[in-house]
C-alpha positions, 0 to 999 in steps of 0.5 A: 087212765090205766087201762088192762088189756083183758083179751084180745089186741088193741084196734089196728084198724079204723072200724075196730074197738075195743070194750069194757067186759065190765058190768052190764047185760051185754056179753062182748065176744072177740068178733062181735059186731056193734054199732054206735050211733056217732053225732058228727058221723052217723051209724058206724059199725065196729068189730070188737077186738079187744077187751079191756078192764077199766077200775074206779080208781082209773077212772077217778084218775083219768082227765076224761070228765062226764059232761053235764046235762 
């Protein structure tokens, strides 16, 4: 998957993330605070530290496969 660092830096830490800037209502900032619901952890906090822009052609190119429900 070909992925462009948009803003920001790559996570170093194990409570950081980084996010799509693509679409959606969300507005991601550098420093915003969210929290993801994980089924084997549990509700994990991540501090975003970087924003990534994702194509449709990576994604068609990626080995990542949505799962069917």
């Amino acid at each position: 998957m070909n992925l462009t660092l948009e803003e920001g830096r790559f996570p170093e830490e194990k409570n950081e993330i980084v996010i799509t800037n693509r679409g959606g209502t969300y507005n991601p900032q550098i420093g915003n605070k969210i929290t993801i619901n994980l089924p084997d952890k549990g509700i994990e906090e991540y501090t975003i530290v970087g924003l990534i822009n994702i194509t449709d052609q990576s994604i068609k190119n990626s080995k990542l496969k949505r799962k069917k429900t």
